[in-house]
C-alpha positions in Angstrom: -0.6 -21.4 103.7 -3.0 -20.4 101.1 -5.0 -18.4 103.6 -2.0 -16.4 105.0 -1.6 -15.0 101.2 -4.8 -14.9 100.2 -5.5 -11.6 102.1 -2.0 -10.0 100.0 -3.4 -11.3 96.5 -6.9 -9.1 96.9 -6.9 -6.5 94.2 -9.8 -4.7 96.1 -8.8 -1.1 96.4 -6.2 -0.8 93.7 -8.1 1.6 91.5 -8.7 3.6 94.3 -5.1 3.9 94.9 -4.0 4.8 91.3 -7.1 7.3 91.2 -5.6 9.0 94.6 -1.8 9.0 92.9 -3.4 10.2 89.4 -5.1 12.9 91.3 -2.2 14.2 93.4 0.0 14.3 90.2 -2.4 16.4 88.4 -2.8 18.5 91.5 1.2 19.1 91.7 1.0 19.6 87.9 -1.7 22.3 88.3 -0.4 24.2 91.1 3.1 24.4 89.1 1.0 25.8 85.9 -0.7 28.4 88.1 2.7 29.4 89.3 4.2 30.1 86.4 1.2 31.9 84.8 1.3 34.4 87.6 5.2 35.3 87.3 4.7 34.8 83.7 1.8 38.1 84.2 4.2 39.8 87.0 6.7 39.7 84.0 4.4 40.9 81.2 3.6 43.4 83.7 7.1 45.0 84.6 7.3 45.1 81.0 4.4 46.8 80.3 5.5 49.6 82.8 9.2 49.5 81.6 7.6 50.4 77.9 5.7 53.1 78.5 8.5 55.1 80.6 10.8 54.5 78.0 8.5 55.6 75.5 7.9 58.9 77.3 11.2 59.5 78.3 12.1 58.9 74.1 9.0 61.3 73.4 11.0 64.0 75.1 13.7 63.2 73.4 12.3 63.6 70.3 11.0 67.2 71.6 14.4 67.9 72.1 15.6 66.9 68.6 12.6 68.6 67.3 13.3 71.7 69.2 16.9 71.7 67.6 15.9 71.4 64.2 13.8 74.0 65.0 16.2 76.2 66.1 19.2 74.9 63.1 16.6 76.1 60.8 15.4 79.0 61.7 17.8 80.8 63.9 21.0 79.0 63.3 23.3 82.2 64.9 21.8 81.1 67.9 24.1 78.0 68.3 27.2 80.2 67.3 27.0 82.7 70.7 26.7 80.9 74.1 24.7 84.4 75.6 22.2 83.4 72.8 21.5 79.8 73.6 17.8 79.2 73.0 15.6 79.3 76.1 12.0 78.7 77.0 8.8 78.7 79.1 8.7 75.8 81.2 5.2 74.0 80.5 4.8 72.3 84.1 6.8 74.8 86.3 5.1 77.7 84.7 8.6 79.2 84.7 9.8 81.5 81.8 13.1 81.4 79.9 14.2 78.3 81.0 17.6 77.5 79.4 17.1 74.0 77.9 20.5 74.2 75.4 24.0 74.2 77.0 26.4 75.6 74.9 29.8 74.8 77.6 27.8 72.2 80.1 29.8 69.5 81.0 27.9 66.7 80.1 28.5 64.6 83.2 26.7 67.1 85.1 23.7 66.2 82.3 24.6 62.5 82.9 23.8 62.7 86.8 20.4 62.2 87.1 20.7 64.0 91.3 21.3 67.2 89.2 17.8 66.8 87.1 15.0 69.3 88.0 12.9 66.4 89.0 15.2 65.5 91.8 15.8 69.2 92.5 18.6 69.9 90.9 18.6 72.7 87.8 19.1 70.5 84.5 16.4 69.5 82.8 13.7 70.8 80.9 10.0 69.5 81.6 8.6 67.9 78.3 4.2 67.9 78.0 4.7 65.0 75.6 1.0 64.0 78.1 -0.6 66.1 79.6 -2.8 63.7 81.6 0.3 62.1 83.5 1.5 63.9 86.1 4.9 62.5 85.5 6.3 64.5 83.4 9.7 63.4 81.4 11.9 65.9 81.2 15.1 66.5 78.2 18.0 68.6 78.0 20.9 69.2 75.1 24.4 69.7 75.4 26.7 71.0 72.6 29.4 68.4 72.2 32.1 69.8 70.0 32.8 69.6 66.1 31.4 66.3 64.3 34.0 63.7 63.4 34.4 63.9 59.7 32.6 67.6 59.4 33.7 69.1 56.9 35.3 72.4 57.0 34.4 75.5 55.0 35.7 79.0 55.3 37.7 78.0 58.4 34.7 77.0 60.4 32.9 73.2 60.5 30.0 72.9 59.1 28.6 70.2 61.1 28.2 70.2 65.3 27.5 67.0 67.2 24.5 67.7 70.1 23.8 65.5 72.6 20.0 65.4 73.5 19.2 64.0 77.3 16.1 62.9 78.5 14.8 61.4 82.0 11.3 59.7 83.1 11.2 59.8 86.7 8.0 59.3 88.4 7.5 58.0 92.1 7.6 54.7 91.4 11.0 52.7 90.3 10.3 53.1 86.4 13.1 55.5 85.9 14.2 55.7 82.2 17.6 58.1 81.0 18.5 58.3 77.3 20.8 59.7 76.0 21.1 60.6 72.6 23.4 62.6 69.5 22.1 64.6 67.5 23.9 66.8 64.1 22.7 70.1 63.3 24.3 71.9 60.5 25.1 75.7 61.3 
């Protein structure tokens, strides 16, 4: 009987079995690390491009606000007659007077992004916030009516309430739209 069981006590091979299992763990264990390191740099990367668009579509709104304050402080009768709405050259189209300010747009017209120059439509102004990009964001502001709480003087408010628009759209899907408000006393 002891030579029926004496072939099932032999420890012989053992350690090369846990060394086997040992290894197969750690091979599961790396292939799970790599796996997440990559989506973990796919991730990093979306955000990366997601940053930069929004950036440049917020540096064109910023050229928007600073055209306004421009405008508010210089030539503030501008804003009171639609006819004189401020207009421009375009800086990537090359065209001239370019109206940029809209005095009686209806903003969801603004809010469409089909209506924006850079899907052909005829909103938008281009914005050269980098002139090395061929992408160029592109901004637009739209009189919104009387600030809440302005107060009045002489029968006319002395605060206005803008709204500044501003689209990154190049090829790839890294589209940004912001929207954002804007007071200018005149």
């Amino acid at each position: 009987m002891n030579n029926i069981l004496s072939p099932l006590n032999n420890e012989n091979g053992a350690a090369l079995f846990i060394a086997v299992l040992i290894m197969l763990v750690a091979t599961v264990i790396g292939f799970a690390a790599t796996q997440n390191a990559s989506i973990e740099l796919k991730i990093a990367g979306n955000q990366r491009v997601y940053q930069r668009a929004f950036y440049r579509s917020d540096a064109a709104t910023m050229e928007g606000a600073q055209r306004l304050y421009h405008v508010s402080k210089t030539n503030p009768e501008l804003f009171k007659d639609p006819g004189l709405y401020p207009k421009a050259d375009d800086p990537v189209t090359g065209q001239t007077n370019v109206q940029w300010f809209f005095g009686t747009a209806d903003t969801s017209n603004l809010e469409d992004i089909n209506n924006w120059v850079s899907n052909g439509g005829g909103y938008g102004f281009y914005s050269d916030v980098n002139p090395n990009d061929n992408n160029y964001p592109a901004f637009a502001v739209a009189y919104q009516g009387v600030a809440p709480g302005a107060q009045w003087e002489m029968g006319q408010p002395s605060m206005r309430l803008l709204a500044i628009f501003s689209l990154y759209d190049p090829p790839t899907p890294e589209q940004v739209f912001l929207t954002t408000g804007f007071l200018v006393e005149y």
